[in-house]
N, C-alpha and C positions, 0 to 999 in steps of 0.2 A: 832160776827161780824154781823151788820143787813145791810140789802140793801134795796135802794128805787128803783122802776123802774117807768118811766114814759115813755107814747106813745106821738108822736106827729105825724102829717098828714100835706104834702104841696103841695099843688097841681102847679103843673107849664105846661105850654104850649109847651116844650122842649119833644120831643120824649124821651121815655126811655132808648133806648140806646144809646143815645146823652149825656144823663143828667149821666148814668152808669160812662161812660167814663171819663166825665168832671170830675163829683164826686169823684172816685175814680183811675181809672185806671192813668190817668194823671195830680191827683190834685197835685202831688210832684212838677211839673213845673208849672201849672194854677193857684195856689193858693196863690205863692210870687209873680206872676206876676201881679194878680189882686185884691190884698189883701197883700201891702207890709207892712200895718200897722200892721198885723196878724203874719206874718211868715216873718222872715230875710234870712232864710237858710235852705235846707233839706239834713237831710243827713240818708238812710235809711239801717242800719246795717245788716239788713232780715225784711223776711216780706213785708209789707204794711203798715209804719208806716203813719199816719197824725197826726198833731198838730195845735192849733191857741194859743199855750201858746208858752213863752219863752225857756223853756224846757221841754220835756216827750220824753218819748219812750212807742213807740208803737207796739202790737205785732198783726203782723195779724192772723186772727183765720180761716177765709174762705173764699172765694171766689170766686161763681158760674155765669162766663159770661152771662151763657143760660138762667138761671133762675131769674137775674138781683139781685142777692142778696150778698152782704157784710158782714162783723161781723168782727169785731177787738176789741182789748182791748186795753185801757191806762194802764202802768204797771209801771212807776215808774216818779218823778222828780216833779216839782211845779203845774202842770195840776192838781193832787190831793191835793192838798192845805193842806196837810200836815194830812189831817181827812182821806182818801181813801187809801183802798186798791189797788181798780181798779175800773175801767170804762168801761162796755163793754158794745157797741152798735152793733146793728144789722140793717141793710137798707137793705131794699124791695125797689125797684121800680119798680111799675104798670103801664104798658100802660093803657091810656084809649080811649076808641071810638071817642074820638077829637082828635087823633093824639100825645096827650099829653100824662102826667103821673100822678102818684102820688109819692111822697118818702117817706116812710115810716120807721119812725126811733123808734124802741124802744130803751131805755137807763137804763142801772143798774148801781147804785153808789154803789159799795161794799165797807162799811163804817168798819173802825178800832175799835177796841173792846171798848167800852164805849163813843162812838162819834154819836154826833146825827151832822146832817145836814141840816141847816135852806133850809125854800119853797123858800130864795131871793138866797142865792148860786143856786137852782137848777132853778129857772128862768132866772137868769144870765146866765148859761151853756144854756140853752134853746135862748135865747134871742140870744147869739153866735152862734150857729148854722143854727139859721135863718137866720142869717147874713151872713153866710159865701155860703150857700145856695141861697140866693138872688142874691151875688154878681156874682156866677157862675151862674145866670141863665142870667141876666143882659149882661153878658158877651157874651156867648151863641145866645142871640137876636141877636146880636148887629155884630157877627162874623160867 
């Protein structure tokens, strides 16, 4: 089984534990709210599950209020497109000296034994998560 990991960095004008919240603590209800085209329904079995796919289940791995930091895995259903083990990210979010933050996502694709993963699936995954990010930040302005 090989794994890719990629970092990505967003900077946004949303205090950090504004954006914490948004992101995770209450994306179960923010995120069909503001992104119905993403998500129809949650229904979270344990854990901290999130999805912007039709089906996955999500298993949460940690979760430190004080320290602004997350880590969940994707663990099963069409999210892994049939190539993935799993998906396990980790978010950081940083205050920064303007009030704002940074989010800080590293991402590991734990690929099936003999499965490579094209750069355009993990741009796509990348591209989605911008999005879903944006549209909670958007949101956040604006509320």
């Amino acid at each position: 089984m090989g794994a890719i990991t990629y970092d990505m960095e967003i900077r946004s004008s949303i205090p950090a534990a504004k954006m914490l919240k948004a992101l995770v603590l209450d994306a179960d209800t923010l995120i069909p709210k503001i992104m119905p085209q993403a998500i129809k329904n949650v229904e979270i079995p344990g854990g901290d599950g999130r999805s912007q796919f039709k089906s996955a289940k999500h298993r949460g791995n940690a979760l430190d209020t004080e320290n602004l930091t997350h880590s969940y895995s994707i663990i099963e259903d069409d999210a892994l497109m049939g190539v993935l083990d799993s998906v396990t990210y980790h978010v950081k979010i940083v205050p920064t000296e303007d009030g704002g933050c940074i989010c800080k996502n590293r991402s590991m694709y734990h690929m099936k034994d003999g499965v490579e993963i094209s750069g355009k699936k993990i741009k796509e995954g990348k591209e989605k998560a911008m999005a879903k990010f944006k549209a909670i930040e958007v949101y956040l302005q604006a509320n």
